[in-house]
C-alpha positions as CSV (number, residue, x, y, z in Angstrom):
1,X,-21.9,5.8,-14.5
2,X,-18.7,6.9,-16.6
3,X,-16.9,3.2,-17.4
4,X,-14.1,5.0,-18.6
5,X,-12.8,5.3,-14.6
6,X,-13.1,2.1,-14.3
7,X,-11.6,0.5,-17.2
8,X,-8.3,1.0,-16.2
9,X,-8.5,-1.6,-13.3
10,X,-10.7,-3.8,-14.8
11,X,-8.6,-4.3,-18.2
12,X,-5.6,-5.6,-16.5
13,X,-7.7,-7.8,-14.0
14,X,-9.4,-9.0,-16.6
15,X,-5.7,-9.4,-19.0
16,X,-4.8,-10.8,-15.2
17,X,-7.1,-13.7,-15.4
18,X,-6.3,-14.0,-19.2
19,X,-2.8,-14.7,-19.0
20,X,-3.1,-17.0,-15.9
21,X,-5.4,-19.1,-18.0
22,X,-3.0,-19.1,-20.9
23,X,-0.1,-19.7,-19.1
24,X,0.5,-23.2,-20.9
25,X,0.3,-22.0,-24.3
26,X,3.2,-19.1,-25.3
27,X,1.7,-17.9,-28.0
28,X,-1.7,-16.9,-27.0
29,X,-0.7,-15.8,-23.6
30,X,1.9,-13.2,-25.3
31,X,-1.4,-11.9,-27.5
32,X,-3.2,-11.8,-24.7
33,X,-0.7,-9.7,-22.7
34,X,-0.3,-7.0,-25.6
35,X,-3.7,-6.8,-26.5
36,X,-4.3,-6.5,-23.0
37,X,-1.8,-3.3,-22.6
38,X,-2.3,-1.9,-25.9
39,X,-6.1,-1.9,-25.3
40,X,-5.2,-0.2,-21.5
41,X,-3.3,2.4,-23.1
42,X,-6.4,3.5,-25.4
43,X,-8.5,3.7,-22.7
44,X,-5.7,6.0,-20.7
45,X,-5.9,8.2,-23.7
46,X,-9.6,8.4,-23.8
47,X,-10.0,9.1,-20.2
48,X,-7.6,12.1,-20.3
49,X,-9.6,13.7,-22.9
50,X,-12.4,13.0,-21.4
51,X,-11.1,14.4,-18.0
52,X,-9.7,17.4,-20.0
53,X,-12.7,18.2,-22.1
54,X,-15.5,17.4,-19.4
55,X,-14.3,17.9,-16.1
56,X,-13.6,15.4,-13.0
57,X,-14.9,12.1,-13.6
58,X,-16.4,10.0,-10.6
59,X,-18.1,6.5,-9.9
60,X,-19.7,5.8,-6.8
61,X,-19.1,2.1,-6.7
62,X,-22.5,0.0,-5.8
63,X,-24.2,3.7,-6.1
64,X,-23.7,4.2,-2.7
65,X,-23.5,7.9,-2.5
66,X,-19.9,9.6,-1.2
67,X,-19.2,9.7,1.6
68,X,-19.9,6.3,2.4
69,X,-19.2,4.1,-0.6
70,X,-16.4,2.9,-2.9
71,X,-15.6,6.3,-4.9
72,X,-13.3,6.3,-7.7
73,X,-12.3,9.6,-9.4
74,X,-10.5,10.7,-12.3
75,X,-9.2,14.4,-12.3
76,X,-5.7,15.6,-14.7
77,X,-3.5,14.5,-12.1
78,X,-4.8,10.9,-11.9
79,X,-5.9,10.7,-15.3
80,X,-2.2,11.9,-16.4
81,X,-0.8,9.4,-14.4
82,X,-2.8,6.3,-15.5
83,X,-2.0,7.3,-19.2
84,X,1.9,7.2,-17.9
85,X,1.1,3.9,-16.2
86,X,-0.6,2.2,-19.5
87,X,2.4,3.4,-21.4
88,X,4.7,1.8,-19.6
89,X,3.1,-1.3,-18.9
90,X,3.1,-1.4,-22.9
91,X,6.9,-0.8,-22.9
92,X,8.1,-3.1,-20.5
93,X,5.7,-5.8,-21.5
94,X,6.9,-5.6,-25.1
95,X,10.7,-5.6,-23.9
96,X,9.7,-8.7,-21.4
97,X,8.5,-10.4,-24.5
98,X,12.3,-10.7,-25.2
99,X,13.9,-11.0,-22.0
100,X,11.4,-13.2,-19.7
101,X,12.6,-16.4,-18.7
102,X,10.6,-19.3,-19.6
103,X,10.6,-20.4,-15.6
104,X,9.6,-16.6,-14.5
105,X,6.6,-16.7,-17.2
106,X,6.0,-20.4,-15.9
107,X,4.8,-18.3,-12.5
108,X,3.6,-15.8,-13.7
109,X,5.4,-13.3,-14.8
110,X,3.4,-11.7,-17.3
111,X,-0.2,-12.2,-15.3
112,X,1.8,-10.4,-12.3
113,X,2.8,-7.5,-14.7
114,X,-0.9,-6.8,-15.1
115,X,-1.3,-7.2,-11.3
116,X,1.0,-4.5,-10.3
117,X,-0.8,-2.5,-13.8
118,X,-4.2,-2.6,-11.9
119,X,-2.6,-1.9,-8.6
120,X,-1.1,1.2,-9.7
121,X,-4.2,2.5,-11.5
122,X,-5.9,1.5,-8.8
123,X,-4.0,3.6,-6.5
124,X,-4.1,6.9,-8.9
125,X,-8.0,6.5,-9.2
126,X,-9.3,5.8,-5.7
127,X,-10.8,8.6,-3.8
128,X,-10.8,7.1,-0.4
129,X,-8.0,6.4,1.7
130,X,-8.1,2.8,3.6
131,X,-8.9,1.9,-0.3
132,X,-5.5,3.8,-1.1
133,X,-3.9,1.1,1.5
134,X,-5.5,-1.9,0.1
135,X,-3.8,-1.2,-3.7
136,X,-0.4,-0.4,-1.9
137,X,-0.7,-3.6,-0.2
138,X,-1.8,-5.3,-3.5
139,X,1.3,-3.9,-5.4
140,X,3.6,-4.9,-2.3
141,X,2.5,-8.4,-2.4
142,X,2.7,-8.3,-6.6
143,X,6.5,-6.9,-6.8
144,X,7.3,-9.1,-3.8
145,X,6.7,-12.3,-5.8
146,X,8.4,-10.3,-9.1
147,X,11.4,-9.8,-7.3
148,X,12.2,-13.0,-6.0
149,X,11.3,-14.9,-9.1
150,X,14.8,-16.4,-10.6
151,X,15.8,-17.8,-6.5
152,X,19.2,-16.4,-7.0
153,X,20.5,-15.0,-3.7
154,X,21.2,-11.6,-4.6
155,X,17.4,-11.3,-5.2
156,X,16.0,-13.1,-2.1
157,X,18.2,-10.9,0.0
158,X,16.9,-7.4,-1.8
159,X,13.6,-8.7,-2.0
160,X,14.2,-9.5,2.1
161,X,15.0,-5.8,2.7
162,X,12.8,-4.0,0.1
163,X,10.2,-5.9,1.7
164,X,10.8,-5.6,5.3
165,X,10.9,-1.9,5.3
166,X,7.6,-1.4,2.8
167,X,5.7,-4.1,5.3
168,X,7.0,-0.9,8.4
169,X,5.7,1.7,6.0
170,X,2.7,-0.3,5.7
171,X,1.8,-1.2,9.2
172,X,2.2,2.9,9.8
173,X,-0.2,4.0,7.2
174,X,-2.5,1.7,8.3
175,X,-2.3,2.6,11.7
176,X,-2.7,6.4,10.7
177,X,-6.0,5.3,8.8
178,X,-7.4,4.6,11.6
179,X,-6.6,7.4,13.5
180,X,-7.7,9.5,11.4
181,X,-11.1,7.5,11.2
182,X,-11.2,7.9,14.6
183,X,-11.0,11.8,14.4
184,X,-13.0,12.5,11.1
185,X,-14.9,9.8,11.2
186,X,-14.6,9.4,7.4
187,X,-11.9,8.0,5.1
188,X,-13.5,9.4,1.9
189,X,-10.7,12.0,0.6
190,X,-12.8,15.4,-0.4
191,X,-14.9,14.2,2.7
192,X,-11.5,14.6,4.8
193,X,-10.5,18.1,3.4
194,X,-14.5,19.3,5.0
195,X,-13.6,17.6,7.9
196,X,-10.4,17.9,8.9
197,X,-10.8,21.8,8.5
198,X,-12.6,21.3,12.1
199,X,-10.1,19.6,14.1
200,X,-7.6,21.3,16.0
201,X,-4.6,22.0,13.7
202,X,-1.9,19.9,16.1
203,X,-3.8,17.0,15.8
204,X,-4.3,17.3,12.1
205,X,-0.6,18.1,12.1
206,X,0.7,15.3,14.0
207,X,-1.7,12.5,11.5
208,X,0.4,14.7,8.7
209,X,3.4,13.4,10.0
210,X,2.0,9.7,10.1
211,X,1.3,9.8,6.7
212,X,4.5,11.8,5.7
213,X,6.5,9.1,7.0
214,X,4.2,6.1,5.6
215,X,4.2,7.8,2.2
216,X,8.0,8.8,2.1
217,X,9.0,5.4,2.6
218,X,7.2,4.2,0.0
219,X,8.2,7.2,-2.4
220,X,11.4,6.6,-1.6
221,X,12.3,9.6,0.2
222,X,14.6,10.6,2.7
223,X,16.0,8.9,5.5
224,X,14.0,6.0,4.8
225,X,15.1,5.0,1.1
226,X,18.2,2.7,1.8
227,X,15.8,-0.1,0.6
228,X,15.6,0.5,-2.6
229,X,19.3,1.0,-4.3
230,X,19.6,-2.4,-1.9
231,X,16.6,-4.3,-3.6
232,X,16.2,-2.9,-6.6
233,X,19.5,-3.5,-9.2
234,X,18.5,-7.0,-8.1
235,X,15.6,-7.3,-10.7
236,X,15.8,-7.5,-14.5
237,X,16.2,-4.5,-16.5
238,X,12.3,-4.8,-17.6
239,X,11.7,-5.2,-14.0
240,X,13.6,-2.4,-13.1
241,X,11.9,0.0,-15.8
242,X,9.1,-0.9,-14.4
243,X,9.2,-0.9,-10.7
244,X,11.9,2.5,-11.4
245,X,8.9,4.1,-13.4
246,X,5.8,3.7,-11.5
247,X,6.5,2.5,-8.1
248,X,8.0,5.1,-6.0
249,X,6.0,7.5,-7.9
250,X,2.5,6.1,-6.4
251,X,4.1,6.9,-3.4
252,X,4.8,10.6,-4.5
253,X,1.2,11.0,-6.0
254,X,-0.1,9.8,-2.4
255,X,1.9,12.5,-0.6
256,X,0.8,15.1,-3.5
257,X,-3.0,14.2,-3.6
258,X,-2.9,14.2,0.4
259,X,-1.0,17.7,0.8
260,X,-2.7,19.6,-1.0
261,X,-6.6,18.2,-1.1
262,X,-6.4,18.4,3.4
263,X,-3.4,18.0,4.8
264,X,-3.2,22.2,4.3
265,X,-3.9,23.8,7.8
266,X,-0.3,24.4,8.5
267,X,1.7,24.8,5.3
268,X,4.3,26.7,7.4
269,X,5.3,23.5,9.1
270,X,4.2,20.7,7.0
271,X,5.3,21.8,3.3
272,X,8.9,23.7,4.9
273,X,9.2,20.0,6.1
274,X,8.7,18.4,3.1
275,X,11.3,20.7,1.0
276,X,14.0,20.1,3.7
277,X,13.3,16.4,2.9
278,X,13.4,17.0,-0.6
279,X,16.9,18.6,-0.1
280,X,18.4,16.0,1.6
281,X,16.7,13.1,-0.7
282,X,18.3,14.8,-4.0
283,X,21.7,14.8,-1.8
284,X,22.0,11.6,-0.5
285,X,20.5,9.7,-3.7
286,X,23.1,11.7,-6.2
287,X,26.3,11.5,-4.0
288,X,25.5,7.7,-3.5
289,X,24.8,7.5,-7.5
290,X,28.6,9.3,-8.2
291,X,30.0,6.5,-6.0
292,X,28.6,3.6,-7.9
293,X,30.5,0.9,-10.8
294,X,27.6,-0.8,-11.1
295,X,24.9,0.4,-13.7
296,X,21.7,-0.3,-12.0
297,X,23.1,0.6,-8.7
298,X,23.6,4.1,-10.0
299,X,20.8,4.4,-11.6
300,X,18.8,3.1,-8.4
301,X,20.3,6.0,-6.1
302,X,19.5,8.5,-9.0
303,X,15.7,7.6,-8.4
304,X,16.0,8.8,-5.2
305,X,17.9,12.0,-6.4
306,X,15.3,12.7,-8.8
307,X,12.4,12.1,-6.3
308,X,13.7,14.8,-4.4
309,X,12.9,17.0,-7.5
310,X,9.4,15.9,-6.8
311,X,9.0,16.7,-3.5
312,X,10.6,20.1,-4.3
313,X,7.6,21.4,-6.2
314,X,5.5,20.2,-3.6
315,X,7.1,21.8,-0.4
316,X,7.3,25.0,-2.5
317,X,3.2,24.9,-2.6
318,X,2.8,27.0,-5.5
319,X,1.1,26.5,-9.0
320,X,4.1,27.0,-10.8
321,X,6.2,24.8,-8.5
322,X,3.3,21.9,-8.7
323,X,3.0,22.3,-12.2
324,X,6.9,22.1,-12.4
325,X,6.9,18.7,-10.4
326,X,3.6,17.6,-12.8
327,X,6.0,18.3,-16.0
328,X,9.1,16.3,-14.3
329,X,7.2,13.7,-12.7
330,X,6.3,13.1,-17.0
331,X,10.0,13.3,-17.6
332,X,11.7,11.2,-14.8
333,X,9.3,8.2,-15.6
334,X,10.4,8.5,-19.3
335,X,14.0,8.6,-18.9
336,X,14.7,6.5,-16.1
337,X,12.5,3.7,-17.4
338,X,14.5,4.1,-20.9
339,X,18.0,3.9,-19.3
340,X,17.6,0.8,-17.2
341,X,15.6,-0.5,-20.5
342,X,19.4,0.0,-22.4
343,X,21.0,-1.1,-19.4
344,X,19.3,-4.6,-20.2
345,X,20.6,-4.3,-23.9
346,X,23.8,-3.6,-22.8
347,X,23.6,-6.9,-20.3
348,X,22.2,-8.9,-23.3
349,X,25.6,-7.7,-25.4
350,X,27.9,-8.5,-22.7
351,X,26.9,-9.9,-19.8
352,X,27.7,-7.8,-17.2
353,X,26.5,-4.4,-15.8
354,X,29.8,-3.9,-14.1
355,X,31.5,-0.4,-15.6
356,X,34.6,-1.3,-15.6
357,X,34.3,-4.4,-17.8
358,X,32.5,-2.8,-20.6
359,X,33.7,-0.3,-23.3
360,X,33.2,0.5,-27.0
361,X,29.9,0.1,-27.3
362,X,29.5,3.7,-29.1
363,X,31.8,2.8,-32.1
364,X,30.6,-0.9,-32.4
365,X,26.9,0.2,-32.2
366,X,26.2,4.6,-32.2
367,X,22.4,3.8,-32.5
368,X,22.7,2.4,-28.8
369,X,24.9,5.2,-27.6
370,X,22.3,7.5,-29.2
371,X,19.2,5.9,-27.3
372,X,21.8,6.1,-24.1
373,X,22.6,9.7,-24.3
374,X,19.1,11.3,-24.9
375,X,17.3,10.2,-21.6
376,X,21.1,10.5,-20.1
377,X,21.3,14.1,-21.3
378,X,17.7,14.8,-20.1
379,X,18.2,13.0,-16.7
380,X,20.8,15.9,-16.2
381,X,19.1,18.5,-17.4
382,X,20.2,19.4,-21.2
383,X,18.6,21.5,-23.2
384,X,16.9,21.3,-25.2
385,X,15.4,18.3,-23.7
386,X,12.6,17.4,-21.0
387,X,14.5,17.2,-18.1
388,X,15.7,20.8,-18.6
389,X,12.6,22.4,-18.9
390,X,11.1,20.6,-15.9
391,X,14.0,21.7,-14.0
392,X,13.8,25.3,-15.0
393,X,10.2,25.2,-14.1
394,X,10.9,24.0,-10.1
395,X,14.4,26.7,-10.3
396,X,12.0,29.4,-11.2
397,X,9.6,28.5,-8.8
398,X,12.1,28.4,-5.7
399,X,13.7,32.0,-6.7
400,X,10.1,33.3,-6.8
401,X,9.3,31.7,-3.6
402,X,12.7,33.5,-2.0
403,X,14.0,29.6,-1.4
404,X,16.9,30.1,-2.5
405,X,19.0,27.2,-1.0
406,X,16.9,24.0,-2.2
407,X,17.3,25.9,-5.9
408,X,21.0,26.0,-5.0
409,X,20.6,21.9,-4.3
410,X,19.1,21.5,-7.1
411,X,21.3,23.2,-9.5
412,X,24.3,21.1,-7.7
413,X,22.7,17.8,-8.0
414,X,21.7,18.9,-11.4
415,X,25.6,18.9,-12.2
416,X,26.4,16.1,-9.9
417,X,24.0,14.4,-12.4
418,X,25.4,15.1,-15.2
419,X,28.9,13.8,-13.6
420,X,27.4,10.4,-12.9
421,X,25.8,10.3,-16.7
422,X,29.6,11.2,-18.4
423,X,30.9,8.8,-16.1
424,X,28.2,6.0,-17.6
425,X,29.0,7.4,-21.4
426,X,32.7,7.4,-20.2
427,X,33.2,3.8,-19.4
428,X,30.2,1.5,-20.9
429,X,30.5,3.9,-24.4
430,X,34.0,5.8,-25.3
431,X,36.5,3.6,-23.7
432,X,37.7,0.6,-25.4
433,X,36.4,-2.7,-24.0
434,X,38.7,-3.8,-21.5
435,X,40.9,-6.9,-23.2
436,X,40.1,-5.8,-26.9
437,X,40.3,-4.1,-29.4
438,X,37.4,-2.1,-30.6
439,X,37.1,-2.2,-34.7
440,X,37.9,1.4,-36.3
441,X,34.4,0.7,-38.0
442,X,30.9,0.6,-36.6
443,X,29.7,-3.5,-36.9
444,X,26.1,-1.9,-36.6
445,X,24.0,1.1,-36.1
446,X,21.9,-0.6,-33.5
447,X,22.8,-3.9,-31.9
448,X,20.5,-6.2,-34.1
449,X,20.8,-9.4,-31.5
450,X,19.1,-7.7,-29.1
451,X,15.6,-7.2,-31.2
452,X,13.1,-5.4,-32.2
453,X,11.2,-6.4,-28.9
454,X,14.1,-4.5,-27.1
455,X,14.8,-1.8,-28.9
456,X,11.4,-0.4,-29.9
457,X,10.3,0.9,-26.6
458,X,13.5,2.3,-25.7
459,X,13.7,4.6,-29.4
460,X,10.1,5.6,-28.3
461,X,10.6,6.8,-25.2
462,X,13.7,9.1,-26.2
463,X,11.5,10.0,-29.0
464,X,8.8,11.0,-26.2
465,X,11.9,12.7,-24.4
466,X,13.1,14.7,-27.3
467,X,9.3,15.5,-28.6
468,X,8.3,16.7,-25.2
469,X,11.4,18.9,-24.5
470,X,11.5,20.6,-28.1
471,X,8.0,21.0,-28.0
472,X,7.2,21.3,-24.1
473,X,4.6,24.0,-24.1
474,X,1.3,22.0,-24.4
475,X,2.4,19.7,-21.5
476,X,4.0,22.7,-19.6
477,X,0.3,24.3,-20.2
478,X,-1.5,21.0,-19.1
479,X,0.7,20.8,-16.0
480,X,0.1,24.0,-14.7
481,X,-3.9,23.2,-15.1
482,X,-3.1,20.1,-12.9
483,X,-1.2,22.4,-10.3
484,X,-4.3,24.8,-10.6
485,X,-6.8,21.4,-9.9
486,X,-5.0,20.4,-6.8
487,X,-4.6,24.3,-5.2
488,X,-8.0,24.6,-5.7
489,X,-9.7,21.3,-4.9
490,X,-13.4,22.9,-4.8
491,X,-14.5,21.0,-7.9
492,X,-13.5,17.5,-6.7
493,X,-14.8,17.8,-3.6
494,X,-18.0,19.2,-5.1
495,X,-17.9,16.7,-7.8
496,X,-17.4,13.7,-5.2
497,X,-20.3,14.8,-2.6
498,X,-22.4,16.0,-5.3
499,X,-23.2,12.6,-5.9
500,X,-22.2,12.4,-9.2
501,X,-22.5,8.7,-9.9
């Protein structure tokens, strides 16, 4: 039995139970939270190398042999996105560390961080479906009680509507398990690609479309996204990194890992369906961004532009295009993650998130305007950063795959983007403040109230951004070994039913 698989959902169960027990004591419970992420993140590490150096990694959970047991499995693509998952936990825990109210930690804030930590591993690591739906269900019920922690009303009402619609998505994929139990009498995943291969390609179509629509709403995709710009700017900025960095992408691994390990039969319909989607999601989420005054509502419909993105390289269907949405799926979680992150700086300098009633904030502190413009810049697609090399990836991919209007999307959103970044610079960084006048003379480099707590994971992930972008070939190579993995899915469904325990 390989531990390493399982170590990522037992640490933060384990730091779960920790911090609960803790709760009364601040000191310890703050230890036990960072030593509980920094400890997850090691593991992350040593499980990609692992995956890397020897192959898919799988437990059969109680050594009940695939298909009928509990089967976890680590290949690059969910060993890449646990190590993405640990990282963040990391950040926002160490930004939460300045920024959690006392009455939030009092129920559990920091033991529910954990929570959605294992959830999400759990969800990149599980190998059979109806277990896919029980960590979706686990992060629902997690981020529900995040969200509405504080009472104010803002917050019930987005946590009213994010959860409303996630409880429909859920009620749908659970219904579509069991359909498709009923047909392939199996839920285990490299199981399913055997079986479905029998069935009659409508039917295995029309359980497609279940799933597209369960999965979509969760990833955020479009028609059904209106949720989250409505929930989301609701939460604190840690919150927001958070939720902004990991949970919409669950729901774009699920749709990955299920279209291309067996939900393959009819490409021609099923993928061209999910780049039309992908077209419209970039649309909608960027034109609704350029409309926005508010910084976390802008940034909320740019997660839905930028998932778009993702579901570009998958209705394309081709290594380079995968590897392309592998390399940005690395680069969206950075930057969005660090802007809302200075977002909450920016709220803890002065007290608003409203654009028009900020200002100066690149004279009075440059280091901050700095940490703003690299994930800005790569958001939009500058070179030499990450964000442009991801994007020239998915371009390059569309023109070789003749599709040439989601490429001419993309390159429009991409500008659109950038719009919606300048106008952020614009007003939070290079006006004056609105009322006063800005001293000739930087006060600071970097605003010094906010704390090293704050500032320290925001410089690393533009330092991430700008090392991955001027240096992009080794993850542009380990991307395209992921694309190769999920094309070819042999070895992970022979390394599953092999009964490698």
């Amino acid at each position: 039995m390989n531990i390493f698989v399982l170590l990522p959902i037992l640490i933060p169960l384990i730091t779960t139970i920790g911090v609960l027990l803790a709760r009364q004591r601040p000191r310890l419970r703050r230890n036990l939270s960072l030593g509980g992420a920094g400890l997850l993140l090691i593991i992350a590490v040593e499980l990609l190398v692992l995956v890397w150096r020897d192959g898919i990694q799988v437990i059969q959970v109680g050594e009940w042999a695939a298909p009928f047991g509990i089967t976890l499995v680590a290949d690059l693509f969910s060993a890449m996105m646990v190590l993405l998952a640990a990282l963040m936990g990391l950040g926002v825990i160490i930004y939460s560390q300045a920024t959690a109210e006392q009455r939030a930690e009092h129920f559990g804030y920091s033991a529910l961080l954990h929570f959605i930590l294992m959830g999400v591993n759990g969800a990149f690591l599980t190998g059979d479906m109806f277990n896919l739906y029980v960590w979706f269900e686990l992060l629902l019920i997690a981020s529900f009680v995040l969200l509405v922690l504080g009472g104010r009303r803002d917050q019930l009402e987005g946590t009213f509507k994010y959860v409303a619609i996630n409880l429909f998505g859920s009620i749908l994929f659970l219904v579509a398990v069991g359909i498709l139990y009923g047909v392939a009498g199996t839920l285990n995943m490299a199981d399913l690609a055997d079986q479905l291969n029998s069935l009659p390609s409508g039917l295995v179509t029309t359980l497609a479309m279940l799933f597209l629509v369960a999965f979509g709403i969760k990833a955020g995709a479009f028609p059904l996204f209106f949720w989250l710009p409505a929930s989301y700017h609701t939460a604190p900025a840690a919150l927001l990194a958070l939720f902004a960095g990991l949970m919409t992408k669950v729901g774009v691994y699920a749709l990955v890992r299920v279209f291309t390990l067996f939900f393959t039969q009819d490409t021609g319909y099923t993928h061209t369906l999910i780049l039309i989607i992908a077209g419209f999601t970039m649309v909608t989420g960027v034109l609704g961004a350029v409309a926005q005054t508010e910084f976390r509502k802008l940034l909320s419909f740019h997660i839905i532009s930028q998932i778009g993105y993702l579901l570009m390289g998958l209705g394309l269907f081709t290594t380079a295009a995968l590897g392309g949405a592998v390399y940005f799926m690395v680069h969206v979680i950075l930057a969005k993650s660090a802007l809302f992150l200075v977002g909450g700086i920016i709220y803890k300098l002065r007290g608003t998130y409203n654009l028009k009633q900020l200002g100066g904030l690149s004279i009075l502190y440059p280091g901050l305007a700095l940490l703003f413009l690299i994930p800005a810049l790569s958001l939009a697609g500058i070179p030499p950063l990450s964000g442009f090399w991801a994007k020239f990836a998915l371009v390059q991919a569309g023109l070789a795959a003749e599709q040439y209007v989601i490429v001419a999307v993309s390159l429009g959103v991409s500008l659109l983007t950038l719009f919606s970044m300048t106008k952020i610079w614009a007003e939070v960084f290079w006006k004056d403040q609105p009322g006063k006048e800005t001293p000739v003379q930087a006060i600071s480099f970097i605003p010094h109230q906010a704390g090293v707590s704050m500032l320290l994971p925001v410089g690393v992930l533009a330092a991430i951004l700008v090392v991955i972008g001027l240096l992009a070939e080794p993850l542009v190579n380990l991307s395209l070994l992921v694309a190769g993995q999920l094309l070819n899915p042999a070895d992970y469904i022979e390394t599953v039913l092999g009964g490698v325990l």
